[in-house]
N, C-alpha and C positions, 0 to 999 in steps of 0.2 A: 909359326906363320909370320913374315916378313907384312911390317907396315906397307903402307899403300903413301903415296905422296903425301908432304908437307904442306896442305895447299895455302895456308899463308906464305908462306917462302917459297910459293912454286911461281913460275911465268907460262903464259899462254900465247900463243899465237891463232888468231879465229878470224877464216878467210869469211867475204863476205857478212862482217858484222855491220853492216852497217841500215840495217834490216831484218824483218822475218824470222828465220830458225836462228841462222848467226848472231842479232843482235840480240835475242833470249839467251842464246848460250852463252855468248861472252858476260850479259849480265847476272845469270847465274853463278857463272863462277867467281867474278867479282865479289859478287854476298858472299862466296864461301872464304876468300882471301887469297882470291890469285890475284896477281897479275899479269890483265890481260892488256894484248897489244891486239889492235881491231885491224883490217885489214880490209879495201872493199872500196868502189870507184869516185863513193859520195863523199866528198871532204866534210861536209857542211854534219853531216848527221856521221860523221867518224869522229869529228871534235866533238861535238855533243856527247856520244858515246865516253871518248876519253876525259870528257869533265866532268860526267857520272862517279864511272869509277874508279877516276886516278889513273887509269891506265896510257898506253900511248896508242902511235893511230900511223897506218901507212897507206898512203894514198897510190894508188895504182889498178891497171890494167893487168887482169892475169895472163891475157890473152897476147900482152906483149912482155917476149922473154925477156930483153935487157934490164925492164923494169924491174921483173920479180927476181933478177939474180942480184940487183942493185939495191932492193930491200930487203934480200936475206941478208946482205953482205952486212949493212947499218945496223939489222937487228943483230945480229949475232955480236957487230960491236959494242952495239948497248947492251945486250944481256949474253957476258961471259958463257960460251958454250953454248947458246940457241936455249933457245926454251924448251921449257921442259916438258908441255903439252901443245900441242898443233889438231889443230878442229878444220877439216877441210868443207865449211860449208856453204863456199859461193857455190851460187848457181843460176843458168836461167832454165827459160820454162815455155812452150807454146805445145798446141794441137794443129798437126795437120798428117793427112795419111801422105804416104810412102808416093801413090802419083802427083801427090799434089806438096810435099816439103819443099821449101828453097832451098836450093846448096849451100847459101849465105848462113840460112840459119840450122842447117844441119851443120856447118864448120864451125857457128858459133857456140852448139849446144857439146861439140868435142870440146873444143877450144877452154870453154870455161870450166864445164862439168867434169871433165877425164884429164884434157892435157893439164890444166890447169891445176889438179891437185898432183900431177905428176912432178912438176916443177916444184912444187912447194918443197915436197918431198924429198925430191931428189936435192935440192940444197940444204935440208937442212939430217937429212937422216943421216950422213957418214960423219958429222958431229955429235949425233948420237950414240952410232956406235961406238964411236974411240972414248967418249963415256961411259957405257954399258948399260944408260939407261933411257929413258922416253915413252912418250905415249902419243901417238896417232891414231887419232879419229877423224872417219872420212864419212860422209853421209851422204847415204844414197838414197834408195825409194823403192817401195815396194816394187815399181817400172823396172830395180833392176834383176827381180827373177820374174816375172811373171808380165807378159806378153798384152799390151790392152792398144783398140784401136789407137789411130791418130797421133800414134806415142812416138813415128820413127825417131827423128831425132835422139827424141829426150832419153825412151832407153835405149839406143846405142850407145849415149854415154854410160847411162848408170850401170848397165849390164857391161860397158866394159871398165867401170871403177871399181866393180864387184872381180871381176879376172883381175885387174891391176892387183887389187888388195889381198887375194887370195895367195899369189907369187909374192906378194910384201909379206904374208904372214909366213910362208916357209924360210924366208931371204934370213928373215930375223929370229927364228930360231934358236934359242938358246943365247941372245947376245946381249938380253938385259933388255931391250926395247919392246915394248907391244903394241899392238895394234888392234882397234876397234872399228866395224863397219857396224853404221848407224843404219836401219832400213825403216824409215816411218809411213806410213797410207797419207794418207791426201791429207796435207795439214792447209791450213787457212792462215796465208800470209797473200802479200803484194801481187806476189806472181801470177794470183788468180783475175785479177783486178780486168784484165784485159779481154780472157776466157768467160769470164760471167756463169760458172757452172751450173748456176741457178735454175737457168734457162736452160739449157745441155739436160733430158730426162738420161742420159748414158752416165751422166756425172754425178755425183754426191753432192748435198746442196754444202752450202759452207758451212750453217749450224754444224753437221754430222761431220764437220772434218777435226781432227784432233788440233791441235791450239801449237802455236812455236814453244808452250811452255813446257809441253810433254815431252818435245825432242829433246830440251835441254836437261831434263830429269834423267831422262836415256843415259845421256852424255855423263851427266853427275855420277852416275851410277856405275858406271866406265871407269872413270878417272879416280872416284874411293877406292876400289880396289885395290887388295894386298898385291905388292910387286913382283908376289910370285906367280900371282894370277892371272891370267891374260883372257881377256873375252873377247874371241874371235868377231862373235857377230847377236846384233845386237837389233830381232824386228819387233817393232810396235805399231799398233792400230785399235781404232776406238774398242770399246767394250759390247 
């Protein structure tokens, strides 16, 4: 059985660290000995992040392409060959049903959730390949198999990061690269802040949601893996 990454000697790339699921992940693999590069719109809590754990930090809109093809470019100059793992987990997040979503924020919930790890991807995977090796994780949500009111937006992206990834796992096939889709149930970060599920009786209160720490264990669990192993898909929700 072929080892699984180096993670002292490995580098990461984690969209959306700058908060919630992303900035657990990026911190946990910090503890393990990666180095992570944080990624996400808040400069302010990206350097805090990067003076945790040594890491570095790029500041940017996913939702605008010149930017993210101008911070692959810088990363891949800083770290020879792009990093060796890539964590797609910006996101946003609201409730509203199908008569009643904005266009705004149904283009914003493609735009960051779907196009937005598309992009990542797509600049950094064909340096992957001509290496033969890498690991992509992309984190979805329970939203993206399974249909719940008020959800328009939100899962049309995740259900369609779930098809993106599904066409990613056969692309990579046999070429040293793998790929892991994260599906976690209602965890308890930021993005509830707004929603107040509390009060919502259709919602789970926030006690009963699982913690950003569990998705990041998910992640861990991904990333130890022997190189010959690849885990397609990867769902977790409370006990």
């Amino acid at each position: 059985m072929s080892p699984g990454l180096d993670l002292p000697s490995s580098t990461a790339l984690v969209t959306g660290a700058s908060r919630g699921i992303g900035r657990a992940i990026a911190m946990r693999l910090a503890a393990a000995g990666v180095m992570v590069w944080g990624m996400g719109r808040a400069k302010t809590e990206l350097d805090q992040l990067a003076a945790e754990t040594g890491g570095g930090s790029l500041v940017l809109d996913l939702s605008e392409d010149s930017s993210v093809w101008d911070a692959m470019e810088r990363l891949t100059d800083e770290i020879k060959g792009g990093p060796d793992i890539v964590v797609n987990a910006a996101g946003v997040f609201g409730l509203a049903s199908c008569a009643t979503e904005s266009v705004q924020a149904f283009d914003e919930s493609l735009a960051i959730n779907l196009r937005g790890a598309f992009l990542v991807i797509r600049s950094l995977l064909p340096g992957m390949i001509d290496r033969g090796d890498g690991l992509i994780i992309n984190i979805g949500s329970v939203s993206g198999r399974k249909a719940y009111r008020e959800n328009a937006a939100y899962s049309a992206s995740k259900f369609g990061l779930r098809g993106f990834h599904q066409v990613l796992l056969e692309e990579i096939r046999g070429s040293g690269v793998r790929a892991t889709l994260v599906e976690p149930a209602a965890t308890d970060t930021a993005l509830w802040d707004e929603v107040n599920p509390d009060s919502n009786p259709t919602l789970p209160d926030r006690s009963q949601m699982m913690q950003p720490e569990d998705v990041a264990e998910a992640v861990v669990f991904a990333v130890t893996r022997p190189n010959s192993v690849c885990v397609p898909l990867i769902q977790i929700e409370p006990a």
